[in-house]
N, CA and C of each residue as an Amber inpcrd file, in Angstrom:
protein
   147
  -5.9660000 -39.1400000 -36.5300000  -6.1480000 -38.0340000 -35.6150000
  -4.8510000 -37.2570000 -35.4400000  -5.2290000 -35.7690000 -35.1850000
  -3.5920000 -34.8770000 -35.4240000  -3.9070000 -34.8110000 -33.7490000
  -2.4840000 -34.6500000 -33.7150000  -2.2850000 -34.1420000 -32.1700000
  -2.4170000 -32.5980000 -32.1300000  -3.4710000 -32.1490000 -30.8270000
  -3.2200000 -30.7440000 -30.4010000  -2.8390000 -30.6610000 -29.7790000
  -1.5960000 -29.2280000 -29.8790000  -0.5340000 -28.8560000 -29.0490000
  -1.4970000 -28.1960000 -28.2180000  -1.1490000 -27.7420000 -26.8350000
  -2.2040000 -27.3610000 -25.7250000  -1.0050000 -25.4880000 -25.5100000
  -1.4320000 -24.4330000 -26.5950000  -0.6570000 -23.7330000 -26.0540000
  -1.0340000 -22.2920000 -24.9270000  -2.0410000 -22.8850000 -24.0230000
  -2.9690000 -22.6250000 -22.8790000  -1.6710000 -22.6800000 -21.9290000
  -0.9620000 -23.6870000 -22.0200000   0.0400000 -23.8960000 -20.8610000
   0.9470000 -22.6740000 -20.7670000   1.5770000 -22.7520000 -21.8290000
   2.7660000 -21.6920000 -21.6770000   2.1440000 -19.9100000 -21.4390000
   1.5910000 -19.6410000 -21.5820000   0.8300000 -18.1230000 -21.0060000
   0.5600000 -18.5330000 -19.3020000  -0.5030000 -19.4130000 -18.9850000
  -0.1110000 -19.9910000 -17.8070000   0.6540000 -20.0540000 -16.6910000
   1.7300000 -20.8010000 -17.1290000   3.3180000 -20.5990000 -16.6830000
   4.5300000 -19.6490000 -16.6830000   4.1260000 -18.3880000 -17.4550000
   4.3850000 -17.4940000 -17.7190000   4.0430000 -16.8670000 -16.2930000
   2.6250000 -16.1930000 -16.5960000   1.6270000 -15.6820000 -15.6010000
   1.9510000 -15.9340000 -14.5180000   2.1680000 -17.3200000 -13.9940000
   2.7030000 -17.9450000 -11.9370000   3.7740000 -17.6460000 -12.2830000
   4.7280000 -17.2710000 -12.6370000   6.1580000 -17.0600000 -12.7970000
   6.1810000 -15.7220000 -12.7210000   5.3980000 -14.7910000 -13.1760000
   5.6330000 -13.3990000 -13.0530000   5.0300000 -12.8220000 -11.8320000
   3.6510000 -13.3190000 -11.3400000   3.5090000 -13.6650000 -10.2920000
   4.2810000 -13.9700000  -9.0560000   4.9770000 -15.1020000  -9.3200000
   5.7190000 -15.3520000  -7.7710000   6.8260000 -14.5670000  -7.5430000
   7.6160000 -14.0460000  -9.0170000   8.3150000 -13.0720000  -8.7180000
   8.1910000 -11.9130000  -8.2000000   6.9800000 -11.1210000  -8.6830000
   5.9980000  -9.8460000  -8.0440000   6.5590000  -9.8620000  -6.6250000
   5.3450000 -11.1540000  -5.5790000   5.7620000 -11.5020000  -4.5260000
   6.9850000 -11.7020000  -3.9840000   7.5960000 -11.6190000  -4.3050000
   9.3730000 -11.8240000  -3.6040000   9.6570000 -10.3910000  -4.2490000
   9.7600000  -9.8530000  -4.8830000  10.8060000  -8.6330000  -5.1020000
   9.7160000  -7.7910000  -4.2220000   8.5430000  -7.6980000  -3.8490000
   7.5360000  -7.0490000  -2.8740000   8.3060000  -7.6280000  -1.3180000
   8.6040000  -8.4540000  -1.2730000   8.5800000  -8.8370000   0.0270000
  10.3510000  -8.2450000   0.4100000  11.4080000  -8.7810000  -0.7590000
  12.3660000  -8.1290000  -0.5980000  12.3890000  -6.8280000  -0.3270000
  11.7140000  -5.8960000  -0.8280000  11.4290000  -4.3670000  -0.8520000
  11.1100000  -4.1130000   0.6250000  10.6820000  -4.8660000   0.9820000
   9.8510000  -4.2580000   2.3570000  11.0120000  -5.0740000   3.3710000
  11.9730000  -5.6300000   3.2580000  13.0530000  -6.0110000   4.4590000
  14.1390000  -5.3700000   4.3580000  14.5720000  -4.9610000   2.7680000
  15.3030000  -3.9450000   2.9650000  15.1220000  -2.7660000   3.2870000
  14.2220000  -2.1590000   3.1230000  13.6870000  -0.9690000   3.8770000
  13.2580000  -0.8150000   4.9760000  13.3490000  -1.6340000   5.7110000
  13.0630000  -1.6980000   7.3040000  14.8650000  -2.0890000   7.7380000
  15.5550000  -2.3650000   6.9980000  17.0810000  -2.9960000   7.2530000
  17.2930000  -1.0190000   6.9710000  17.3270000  -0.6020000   6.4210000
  17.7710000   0.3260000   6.2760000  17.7300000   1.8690000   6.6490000
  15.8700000   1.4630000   7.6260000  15.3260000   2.5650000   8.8210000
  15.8660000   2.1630000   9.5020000  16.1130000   0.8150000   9.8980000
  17.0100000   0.5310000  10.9240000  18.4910000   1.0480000  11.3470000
  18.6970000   1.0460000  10.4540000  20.2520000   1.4340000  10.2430000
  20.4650000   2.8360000  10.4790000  19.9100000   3.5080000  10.0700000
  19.7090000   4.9820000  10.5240000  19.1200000   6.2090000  11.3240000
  18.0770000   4.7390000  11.8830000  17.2590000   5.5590000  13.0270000
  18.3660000   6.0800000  14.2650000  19.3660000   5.5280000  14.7540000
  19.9370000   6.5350000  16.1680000  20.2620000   7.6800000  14.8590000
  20.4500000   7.8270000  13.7760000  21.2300000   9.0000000  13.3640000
  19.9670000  10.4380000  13.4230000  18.8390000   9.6160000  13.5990000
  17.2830000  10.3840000  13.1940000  17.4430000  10.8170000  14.9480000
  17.7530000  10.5730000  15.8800000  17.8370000  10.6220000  17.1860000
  18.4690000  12.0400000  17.7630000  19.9240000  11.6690000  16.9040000
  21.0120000  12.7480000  17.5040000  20.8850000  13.9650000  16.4060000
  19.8940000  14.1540000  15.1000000  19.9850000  15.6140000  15.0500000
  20.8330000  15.6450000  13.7170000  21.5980000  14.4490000  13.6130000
  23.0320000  14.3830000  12.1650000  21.6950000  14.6820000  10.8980000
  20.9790000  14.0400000  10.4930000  20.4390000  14.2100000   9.1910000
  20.3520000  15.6800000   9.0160000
């Protein structure tokens, strides 16, 4: 009997990996951009922009 390589896995693991990254550079996106309305909202206040 030959051994089958199972290459189902690696696309797989690929896929949750590109995936969980999606999720974090999404989630990063959205704290720096609230870090950074933050940061500038009194300037939105006094009229400077």
């Amino acid at each position: 009997m030959k051994k089958k390589k199972n290459y189902g896995v690696i696309p797989l693991l690929i896929a949750i990996f590109l995936t969980i990254a999606s999720v974090v550079y999404i989630i990063w996106r959205g704290v720096s951009n609230k870090a950074y309305e933050e940061k500038w909202e009194d300037y939105d206040e006094c009229g400077y922009c």
